[in-house]
N, C-alpha and C positions, 0 to 999 in steps of 0.2 A: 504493500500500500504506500508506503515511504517513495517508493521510485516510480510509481505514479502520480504521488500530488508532485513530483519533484517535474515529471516533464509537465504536466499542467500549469505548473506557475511559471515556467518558461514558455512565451507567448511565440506563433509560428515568427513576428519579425524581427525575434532573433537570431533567427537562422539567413543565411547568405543564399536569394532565390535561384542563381544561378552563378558558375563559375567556368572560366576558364582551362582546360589541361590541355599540356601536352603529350602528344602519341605517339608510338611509335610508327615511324615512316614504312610504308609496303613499299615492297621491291617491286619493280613493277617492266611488264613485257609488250614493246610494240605499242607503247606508250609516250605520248610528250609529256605529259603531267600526273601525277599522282593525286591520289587524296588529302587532305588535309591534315599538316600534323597539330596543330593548333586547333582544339573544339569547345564547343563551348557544353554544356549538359544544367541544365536544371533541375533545383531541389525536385520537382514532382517526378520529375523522368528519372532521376535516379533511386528514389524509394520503388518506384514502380521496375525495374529491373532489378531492384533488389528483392522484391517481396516474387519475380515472377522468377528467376535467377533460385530462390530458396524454395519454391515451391517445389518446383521440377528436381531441384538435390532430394529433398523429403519425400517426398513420391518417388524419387527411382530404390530409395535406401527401404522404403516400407516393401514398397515391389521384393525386394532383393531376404528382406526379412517372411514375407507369406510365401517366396518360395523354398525358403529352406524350411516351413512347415508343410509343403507341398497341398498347400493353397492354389498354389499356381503352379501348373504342369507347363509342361512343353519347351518352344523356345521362347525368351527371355533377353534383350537385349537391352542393356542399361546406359543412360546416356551423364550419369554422373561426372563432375570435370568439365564436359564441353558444355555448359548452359551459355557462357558468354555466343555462343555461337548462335543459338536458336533467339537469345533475346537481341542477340543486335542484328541481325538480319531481321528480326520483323519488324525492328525499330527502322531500317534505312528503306524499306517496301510498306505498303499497306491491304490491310486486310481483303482488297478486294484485286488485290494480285494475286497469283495463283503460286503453289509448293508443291513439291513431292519430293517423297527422299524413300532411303533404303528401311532396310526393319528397325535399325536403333531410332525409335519414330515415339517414344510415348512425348516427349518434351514437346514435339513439333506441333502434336495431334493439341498439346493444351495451350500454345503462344497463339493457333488458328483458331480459337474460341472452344474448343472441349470443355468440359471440366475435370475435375478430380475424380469427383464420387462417378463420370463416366466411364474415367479411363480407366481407374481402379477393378470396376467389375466389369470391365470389358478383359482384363486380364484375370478375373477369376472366372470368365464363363459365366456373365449371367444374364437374367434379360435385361435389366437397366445399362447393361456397356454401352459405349458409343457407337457397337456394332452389333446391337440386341444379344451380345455375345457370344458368336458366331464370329466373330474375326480375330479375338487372342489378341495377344502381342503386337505383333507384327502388320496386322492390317485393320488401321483406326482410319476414319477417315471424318471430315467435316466440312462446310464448303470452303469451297477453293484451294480444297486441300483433300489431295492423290493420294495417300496415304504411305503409309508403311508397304512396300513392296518387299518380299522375300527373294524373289528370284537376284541375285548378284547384279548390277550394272543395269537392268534391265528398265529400270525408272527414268534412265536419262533420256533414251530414245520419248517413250510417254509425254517428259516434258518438254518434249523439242515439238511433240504435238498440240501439246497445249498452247505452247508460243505461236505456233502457225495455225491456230486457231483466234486467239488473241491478236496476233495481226490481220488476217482474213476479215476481222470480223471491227477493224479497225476500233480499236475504246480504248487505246493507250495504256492497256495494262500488258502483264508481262509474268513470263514462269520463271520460278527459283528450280533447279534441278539439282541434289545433294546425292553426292555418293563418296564412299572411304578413298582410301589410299589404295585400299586392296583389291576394288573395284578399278580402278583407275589405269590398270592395263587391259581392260575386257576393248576386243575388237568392237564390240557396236556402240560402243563411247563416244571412237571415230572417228567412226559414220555417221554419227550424231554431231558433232564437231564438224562434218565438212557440210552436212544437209544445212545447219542451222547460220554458217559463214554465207553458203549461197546464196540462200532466202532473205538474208539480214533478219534472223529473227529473234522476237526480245526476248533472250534467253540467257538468264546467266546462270553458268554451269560452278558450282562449288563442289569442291573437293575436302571433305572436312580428314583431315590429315592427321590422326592420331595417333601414327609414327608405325600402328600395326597391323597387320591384317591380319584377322586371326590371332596366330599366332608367330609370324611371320612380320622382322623387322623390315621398312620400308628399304634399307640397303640391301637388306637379302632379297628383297622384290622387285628391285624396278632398276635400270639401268642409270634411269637419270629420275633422280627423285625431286625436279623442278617442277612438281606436279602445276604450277600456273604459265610454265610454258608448253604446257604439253599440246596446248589450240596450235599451236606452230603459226598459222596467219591467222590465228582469234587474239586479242590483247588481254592481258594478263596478271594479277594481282596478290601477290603474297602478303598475307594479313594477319598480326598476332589474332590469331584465332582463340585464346585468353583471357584478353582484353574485350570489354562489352562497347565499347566506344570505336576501339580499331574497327571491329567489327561492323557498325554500324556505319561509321563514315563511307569502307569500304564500298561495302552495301549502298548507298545513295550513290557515290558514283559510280557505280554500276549499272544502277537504275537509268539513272539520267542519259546515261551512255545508248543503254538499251530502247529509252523511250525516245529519243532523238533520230531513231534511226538507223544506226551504226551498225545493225547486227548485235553480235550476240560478245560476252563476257565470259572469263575464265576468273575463278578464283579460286584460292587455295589458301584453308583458314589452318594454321599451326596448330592442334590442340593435342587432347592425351584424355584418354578416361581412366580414373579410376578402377573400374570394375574390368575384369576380363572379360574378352572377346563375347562372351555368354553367359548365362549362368551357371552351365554345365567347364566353365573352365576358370579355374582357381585363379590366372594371371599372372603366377607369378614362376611360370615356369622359363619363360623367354625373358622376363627380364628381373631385376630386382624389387626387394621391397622398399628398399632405402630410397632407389630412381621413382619410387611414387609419393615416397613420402619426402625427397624434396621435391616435385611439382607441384604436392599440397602447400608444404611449406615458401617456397619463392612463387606461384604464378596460380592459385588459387584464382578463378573470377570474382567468385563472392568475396572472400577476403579483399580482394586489390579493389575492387566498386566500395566497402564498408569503409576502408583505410581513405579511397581520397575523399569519400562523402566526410567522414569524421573532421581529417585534418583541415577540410575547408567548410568546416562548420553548416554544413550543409544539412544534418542530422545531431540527434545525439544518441548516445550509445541505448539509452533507455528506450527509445522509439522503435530503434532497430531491433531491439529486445521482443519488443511487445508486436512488432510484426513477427518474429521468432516463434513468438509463443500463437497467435492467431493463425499462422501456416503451419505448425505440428496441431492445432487442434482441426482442420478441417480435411488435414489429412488422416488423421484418426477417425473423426467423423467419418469419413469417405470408407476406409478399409471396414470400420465397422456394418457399413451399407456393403459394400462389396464379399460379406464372407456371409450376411444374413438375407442378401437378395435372391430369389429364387431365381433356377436355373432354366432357360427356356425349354416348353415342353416340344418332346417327338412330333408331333403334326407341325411344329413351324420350321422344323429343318429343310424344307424345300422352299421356304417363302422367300419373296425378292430377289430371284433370280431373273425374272423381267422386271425392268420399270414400267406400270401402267398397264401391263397386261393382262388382258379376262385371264380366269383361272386353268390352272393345265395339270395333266396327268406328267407326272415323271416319274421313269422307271428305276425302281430300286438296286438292291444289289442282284439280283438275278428277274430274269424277264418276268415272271409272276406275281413281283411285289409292285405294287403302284401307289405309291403318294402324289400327293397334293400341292400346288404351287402357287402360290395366291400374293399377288405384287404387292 
């Protein structure tokens, strides 16, 4: 109660509404000019990536806790560490731009408007998920957002579709296409790269680069692991993937790049997860524990957005507390919804497999079984 009346009697204009940092500079390919190292960020904007930054760490860490009580079966992919990535791309786009990325997709699925208590029991299997719990993990989806794809590599072509649909259809919006480092040698990447050069279409393609594929360090995988030169005549952007502000700036000139015309953008954000490759892989077989616990310790996103909010009086520690404590309770709330929600029943297993369609017989596992399919 103490450390509530204490941020209470401190009135919001004592805090500094917005401040100045500086970034670190991207490398940049087939480029005259770079993004900005010099930005500016406001008090709101930064509690608001901090609160959405923490939400996503708490949800992938509960995620990671219901399945070691095998709560949650199957696969599992945790995107803990790279938040800075998800909140600052949607910070430099807007919501009525289009995304799609690969299965490490729960964070994505709630920056595009999901919620918690969706995505929670959409990864236990129930009918309240964001996929009436029928898509797991790996396939959330919400508008303007392609969701979670399983198959490797294969989202990027998708979104090369989405942009030349988006252009065709002229409204000056534009698709985000996200795939790993481990993805980033598949052949129809490309082909995706050379369709999307052709066409000039607004597509920026990111590579969220977190050093492993699998299990497989990025030197043991790729020849030249300049993953934002790999457009060869697309231009190019190496970005502390990190940092929530690099990220973001990047992001709007990208944007801008994209919606001006120019074709399409390559970027490749520097990050690291925490978690191994799955849940079914401990992590720490390829590399050390100490190599994680100093990226927790020097390049944390949450940590590095709390520290400059703090030291530029932007916040105080009490505030950030108390959003601390309001995002482990609605994640708890959520998990509690998600392990008591009922599981959808056997007759909706065939449903919405058409959009808008009268209803259809489909055939079971063998020709004499016939269920029901009702859009």
């Amino acid at each position: 109660m103490v450390a509530a009346a204490v941020v209470s009697a401190r009135t919001y204009a004592d805090f500094t509404t917005e401040a100045t940092f500086e970034i670190k500079k991207c490398d940049i390919h087939k480029l005259d000019e770079a993004p900005a190292t010099q930005v500016v960020m406001t008090r709101e904007e930064g509690l608001q990536y901090y609160r959405t930054m923490q939400t996503i760490r708490r949800m992938e860490l509960k995620a990671d806790q219901l399945y070691k009580q095998k709560i949650i079966r199957g696969f599992c992919h945790l995107y803990d560490g790279q938040e800075a990535c998800a909140v600052g791309i949607e910070a430099g786009i807007n919501l009525t731009d289009h995304l799609i990325t690969a299965y490490r997709a729960h964070g994505y699925t709630y920056t595009r408007g999901g919620t918690v208590k969706e995505i929670m029991a959409e990864l236990t299997g129930r009918r309240g998920g964001i996929a009436k719990g029928k898509g797991g993990s790996m396939h959330m989806y919400t508008k303007h957002f392609y969701g979670g794809n399983g198959i490797v590599g294969a989202q990027v072509p998708l979104g090369a579709g989405v942009a030349l649909a988006c252009k065709y259809l002229g409204n000056n919006e534009l698709c985000v296409s996200l795939y790993g480092d481990g993805a980033a040698n598949q052949g129809q990447i490309f082909e995706t790269y050379n369709m999307a050069a052709l066409w000039k279409l607004p597509a920026i393609f990111i590579c969220e680069n977190n050093r492993y594929g699998m299990g497989t360090s990025v030197e043991r995988a790729a020849a030249s692991t300049d993953y934002y030169k790999r457009g060869d005549f697309i231009p190019g952007l190496r970005v502390d993937g990190m940092d929530v502000l690099c990220v973001r700036e990047a992001t709007k000139f990208a944007a801008d790049h994209c919606r001006s015309g120019k074709g399409p953008m390559l970027m490749e954000l520097q990050t690291y997860r925490y978690h191994g490759h799955s849940m079914s892989d401990p992590g720490v077989s390829y590399r050390t524990r100490e190599e994680i616990q100093e990226v927790r310790g020097k390049s944390d996103p949450i940590s590095m957005l709390k520290d400059r909010m703090l030291s530029n009086n932007m916040a105080s520690i009490e505030e950030l507390k108390e959003i601390d404590v309001a995002v482990r309770k609605e994640i708890e709330d959520a998990a509690q919804f998600a392990t008591t929600d009922p599981e959808p029943p056997l007759e909706e297993l065939c449903n919405h497999i058409f959009y808008n369609n009268p209803a259809l017989e489909v055939r079971g596992t063998n020709p004499w079984t016939k269920l029901k399919s009702v859009s």
